[in-house]
N, C-alpha and C positions, 0 to 999 in steps of 0.2 A: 452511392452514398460516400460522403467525403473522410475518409477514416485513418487515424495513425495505425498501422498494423506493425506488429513484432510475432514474428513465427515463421511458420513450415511453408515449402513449396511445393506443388507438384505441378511436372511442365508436359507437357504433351500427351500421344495415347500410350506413352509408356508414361508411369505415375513414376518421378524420381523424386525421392523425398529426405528431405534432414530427417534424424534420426530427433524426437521427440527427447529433450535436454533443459537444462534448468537455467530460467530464468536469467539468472549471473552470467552462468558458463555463454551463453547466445549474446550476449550485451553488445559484445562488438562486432557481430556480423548483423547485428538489425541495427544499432547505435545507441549510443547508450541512454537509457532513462533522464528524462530530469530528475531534479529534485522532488518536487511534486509530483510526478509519476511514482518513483520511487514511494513516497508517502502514499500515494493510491493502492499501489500492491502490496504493502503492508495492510491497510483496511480490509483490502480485497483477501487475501489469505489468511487475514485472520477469522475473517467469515466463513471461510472454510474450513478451515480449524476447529471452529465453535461447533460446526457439525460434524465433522470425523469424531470430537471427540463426545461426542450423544446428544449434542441440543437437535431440534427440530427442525428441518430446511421449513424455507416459507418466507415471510416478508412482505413487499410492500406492494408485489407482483405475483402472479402466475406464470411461472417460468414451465416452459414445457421442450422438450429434449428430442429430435426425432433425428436417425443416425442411418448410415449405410458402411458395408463390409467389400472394400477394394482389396485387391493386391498391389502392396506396398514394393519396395525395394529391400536389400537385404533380409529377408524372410520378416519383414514387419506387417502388419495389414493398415492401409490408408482409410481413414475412419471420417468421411467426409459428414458434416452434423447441420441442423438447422435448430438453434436458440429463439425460441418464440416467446416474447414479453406482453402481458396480457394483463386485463381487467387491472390496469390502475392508468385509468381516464387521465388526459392531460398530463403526464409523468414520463418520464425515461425517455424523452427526446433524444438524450443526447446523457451517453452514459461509457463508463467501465467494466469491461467486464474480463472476469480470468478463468481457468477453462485447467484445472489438473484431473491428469490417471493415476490411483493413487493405487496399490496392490491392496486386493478384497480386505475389510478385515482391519486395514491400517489405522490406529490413532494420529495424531497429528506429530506426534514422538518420533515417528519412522522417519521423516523426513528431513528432522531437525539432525538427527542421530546419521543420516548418511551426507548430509551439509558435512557434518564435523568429520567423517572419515574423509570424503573429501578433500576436506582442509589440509590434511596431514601431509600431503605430500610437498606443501607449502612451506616448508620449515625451512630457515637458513641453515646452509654445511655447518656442522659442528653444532646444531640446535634441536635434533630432535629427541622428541620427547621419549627417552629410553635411557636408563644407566648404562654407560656401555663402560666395563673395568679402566680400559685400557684411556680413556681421555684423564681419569683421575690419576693415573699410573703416568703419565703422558703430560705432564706439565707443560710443557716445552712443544708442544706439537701445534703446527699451525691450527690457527681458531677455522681458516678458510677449506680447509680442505678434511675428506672424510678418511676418521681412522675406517680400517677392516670391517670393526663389529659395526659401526655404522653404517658403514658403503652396503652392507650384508641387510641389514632393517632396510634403510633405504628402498632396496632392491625388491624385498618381500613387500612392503609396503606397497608400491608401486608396481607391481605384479598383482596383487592381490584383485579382484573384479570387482569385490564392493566397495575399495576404495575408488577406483576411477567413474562409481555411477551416479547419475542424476538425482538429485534433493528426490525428484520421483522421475517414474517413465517417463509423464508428461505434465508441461505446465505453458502455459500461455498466457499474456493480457492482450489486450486491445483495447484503443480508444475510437468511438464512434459517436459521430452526430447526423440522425435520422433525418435531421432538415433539410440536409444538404445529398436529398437522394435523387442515386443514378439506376434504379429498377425498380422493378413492377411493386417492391414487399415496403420497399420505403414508404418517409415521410408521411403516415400513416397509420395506428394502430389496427393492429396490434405488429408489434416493431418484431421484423425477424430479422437473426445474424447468423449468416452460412460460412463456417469454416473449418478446421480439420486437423485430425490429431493422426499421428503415427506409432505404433504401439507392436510389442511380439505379441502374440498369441499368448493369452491370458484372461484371466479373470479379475476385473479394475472396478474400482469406486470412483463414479466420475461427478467431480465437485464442478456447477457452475455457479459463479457469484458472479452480481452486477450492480453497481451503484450508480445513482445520476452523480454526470462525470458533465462538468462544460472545459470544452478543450481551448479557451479565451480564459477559463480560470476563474471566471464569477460562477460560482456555483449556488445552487440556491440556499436556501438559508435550514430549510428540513430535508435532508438526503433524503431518500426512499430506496432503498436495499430490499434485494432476494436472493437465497441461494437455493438451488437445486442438489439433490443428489442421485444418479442413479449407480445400479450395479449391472454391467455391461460382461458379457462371457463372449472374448473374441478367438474362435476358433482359427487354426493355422488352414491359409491357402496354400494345398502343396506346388512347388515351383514344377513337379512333373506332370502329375494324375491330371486327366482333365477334371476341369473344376470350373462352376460360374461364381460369381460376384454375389450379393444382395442384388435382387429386381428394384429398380427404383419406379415406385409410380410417380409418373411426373404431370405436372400442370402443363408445361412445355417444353418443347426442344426446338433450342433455335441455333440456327447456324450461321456460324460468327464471318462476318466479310474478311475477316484476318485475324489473323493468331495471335491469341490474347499475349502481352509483355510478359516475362517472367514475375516481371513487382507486383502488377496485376493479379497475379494465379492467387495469392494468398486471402484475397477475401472475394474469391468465386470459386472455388474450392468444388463444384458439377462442371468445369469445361477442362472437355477432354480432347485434346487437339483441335478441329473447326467445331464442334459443338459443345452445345453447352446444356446442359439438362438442368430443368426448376423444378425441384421436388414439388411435391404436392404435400399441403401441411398436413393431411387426414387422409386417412381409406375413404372418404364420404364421394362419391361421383351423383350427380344426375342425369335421366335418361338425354337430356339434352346436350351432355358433356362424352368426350369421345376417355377411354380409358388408352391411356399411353404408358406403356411402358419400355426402360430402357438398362442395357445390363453389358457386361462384359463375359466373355467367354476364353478361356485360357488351355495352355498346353495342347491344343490338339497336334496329330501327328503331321506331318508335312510328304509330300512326295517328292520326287527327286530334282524338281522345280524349285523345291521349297514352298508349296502353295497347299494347304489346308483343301481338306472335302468334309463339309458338316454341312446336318439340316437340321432343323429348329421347329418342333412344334408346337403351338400353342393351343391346350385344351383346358375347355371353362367346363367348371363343373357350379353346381347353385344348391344353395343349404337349401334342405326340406323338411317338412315335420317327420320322414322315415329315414332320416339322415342327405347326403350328399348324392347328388343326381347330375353323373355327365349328360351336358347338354350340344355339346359341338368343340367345334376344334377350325382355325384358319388355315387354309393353306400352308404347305409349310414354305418356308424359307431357306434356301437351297446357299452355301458359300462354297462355291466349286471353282476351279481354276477359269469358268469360262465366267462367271457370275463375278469375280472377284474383279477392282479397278484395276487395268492395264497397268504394270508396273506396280502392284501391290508386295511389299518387303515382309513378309510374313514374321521374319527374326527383326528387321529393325523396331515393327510396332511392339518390340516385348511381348512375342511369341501370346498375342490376344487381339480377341476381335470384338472389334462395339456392334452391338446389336441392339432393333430395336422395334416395336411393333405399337399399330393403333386400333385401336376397335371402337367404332361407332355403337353409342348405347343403347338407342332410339326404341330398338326391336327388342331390348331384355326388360322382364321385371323387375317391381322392387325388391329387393329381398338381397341377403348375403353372396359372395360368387369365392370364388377360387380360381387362381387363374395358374394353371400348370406349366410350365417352361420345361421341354425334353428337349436338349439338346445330342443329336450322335454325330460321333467321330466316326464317320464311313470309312477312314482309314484300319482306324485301331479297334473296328466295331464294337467299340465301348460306347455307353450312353450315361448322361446324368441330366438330374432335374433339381429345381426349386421352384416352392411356387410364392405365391402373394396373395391375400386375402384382399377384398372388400368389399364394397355394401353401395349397392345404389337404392339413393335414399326416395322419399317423397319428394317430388319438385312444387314450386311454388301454386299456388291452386288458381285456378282461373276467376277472373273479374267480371 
């Protein structure tokens, strides 16, 4: 899809990322706004605004939210998302949309309120806003340079951590027109947009707003706006403990002839060095559809090669009226020094391995499943697990 983007990157199967920063402060490493963008992001955060401070998300769309849990860079978590725009026929071709983490809880006030601390440190020598004795005392003292008790605030000032932080965690816009698409989710309703916030470990309010946006500038003449809200609890991935990722169910995984551009990463936000994973918008499978899934695996121990020994099992259990019934389990999946590609750098991939598994549905019922992810460190004979729910549904009925 053909899209103006402003934001975060992440480049290969180590995930490096800008640290999630506001609006202004990013201006000149994405370029800056026009004027009419600028007026966009004003509409756009004010809609967001309207509902931090109690109105009711909704609109002119069915906006729906579906997210995954990476490991980020400097102790952040990479929160890769898919923005699904729905049931308003004929609309949102081609729209704006802005995307903040705001902390649990926040009115619209917080933000405005760390804008202004911010500010502060923007003051001309000899102008900030403090009595300080000695300049009145001080006639005669150059206007350009800082007496003591100032150089002293100054210092505190700029030292301080809530002055140097972002309006919020995070905030993003983008411009997109679905017409002009280059995959499977485009130029088509219901319009989905895959892209990615970077965040600590925390518990966020996450505002999406989106307005019909034409990026030629004739816009139609009845906007049609919706905003989303959800409340997101992102637990810290420890950089030692082994640990997995969120399990992504995905519709496919496909692997890319070469390595996507760094300018590219930004609105594909699923490719992780040669692949690239397409989420699936629902738990919903049919028995005719294979269940894929794909995840990340971190900190395991290394041997004196520096090469990882894990295996990975996968077991399905299926909801029943006397509760949950394991039913089977795959072979497992062995990452041993002889299993591993020749030349595998265990530290340069950022000490984690992509994993990834498919299961043909043909042979299971319909009904709810669970699908177990054990992974152990044969090293460190530690073990952990995550699982994934879903539901294979009724398939189409015969003719």
């Amino acid at each position: 899809m053909r899209t103006r983007h402003r934001g975060i990157l992440a480049a290969g199967l180590t995930i490096a990322l800008v640290a999630g920063s506001s609006l202004a402060s990013t201006a000149q490493d994405r370029g800056a706004l026009s004027f009419a963008e600028l007026d966009e992001v004003r509409a756009l955060t004010q809609l967001a605004d309207d509902v931090a401070d109690g109105e009711l998300p909704g609109g002119d769309a069915w906006l729906k939210l579906n997210h995954h849990l990476l490991r980020g860079g400097n102790g952040r978590v990479y929160v890769p998302f898919t923005v699904t725009i729905d049931e308003a026929p004929g609309r949102f071709g081609s729209v704006s949309l802005y995307i903040r983490a705001a902390n649990q809880g926040e009115d619209s006030s917080a933000g405005k309120e760390r804008a202004e601390r911010q500010r502060l440190v923007g003051f001309e020598l000899g102008q900030l806003p403090v009595f300080v004795p000695e300049r009145a005392t001080a006639a005669t003292a150059d206007g350009a340079t800082f007496l003591a008790g100032e150089a002293s605030t100054a210092l505190r000032l700029a030292g301080d951590t809530a002055v140097d932080e972002a309006r919020y965690p995070f905030e993003d816009v983008h411009f997109i027109d679905f017409s002009e698409a280059a995959d499977d989710d485009g130029g088509r309703e219901p319009y989905r947009v895959r892209r990615a916030l970077a965040v600590a470990p925390g518990t966020y309010d996450i505002y999406v707003a989106v307005r019909e946006y034409s990026l030629s500038g004739n816009h139609p003449d009845d906007r049609g706006s919706a905003v989303i809200k959800r409340t997101l609890s992102i637990p810290p991935i420890s950089p030692v403990d082994l640990a997995l990722s969120s399990i992504i169910l995905a519709d496919e995984l496909r692997l890319l002839d070469r390595p996507l551009p760094a300018e590219k990463q930004p609105t594909r936000p699923y490719v992780f060095g040669g692949t690239e994973i397409v989420p699936a918008p629902d738990p919903l499978l049919s028995r005719a559809e294979t269940l894929a899934v794909a995840f990340f695996i971190y900190n395991l121990h290394s041997d004196a090669d520096g090469k990882p020994n894990a295996t990975v099992r996968y077991r399905l259990h299926q909801q029943a009226p006397a509760g949950e019934e394991f039913i089977g389990e795959t072979a497992p999946t062995e990452f041993t020094p002889e299993t591993l590609p020749q030349g595998f750098d265990y530290e340069a991939a950022g000490r984690q391995l992509f994993a990834s598994q498919m299961l043909p549905l043909g042979n299971f019922s319909e009904g709810g499943y669970r699908l177990e992810v054990i992974v152990s460190d044969n090293l460190a004979e530690h073990s952990t697990a995550r699982s994934l729910q879903f539901i294979i549904q009724p398939g189409a009925p015969d003719l």
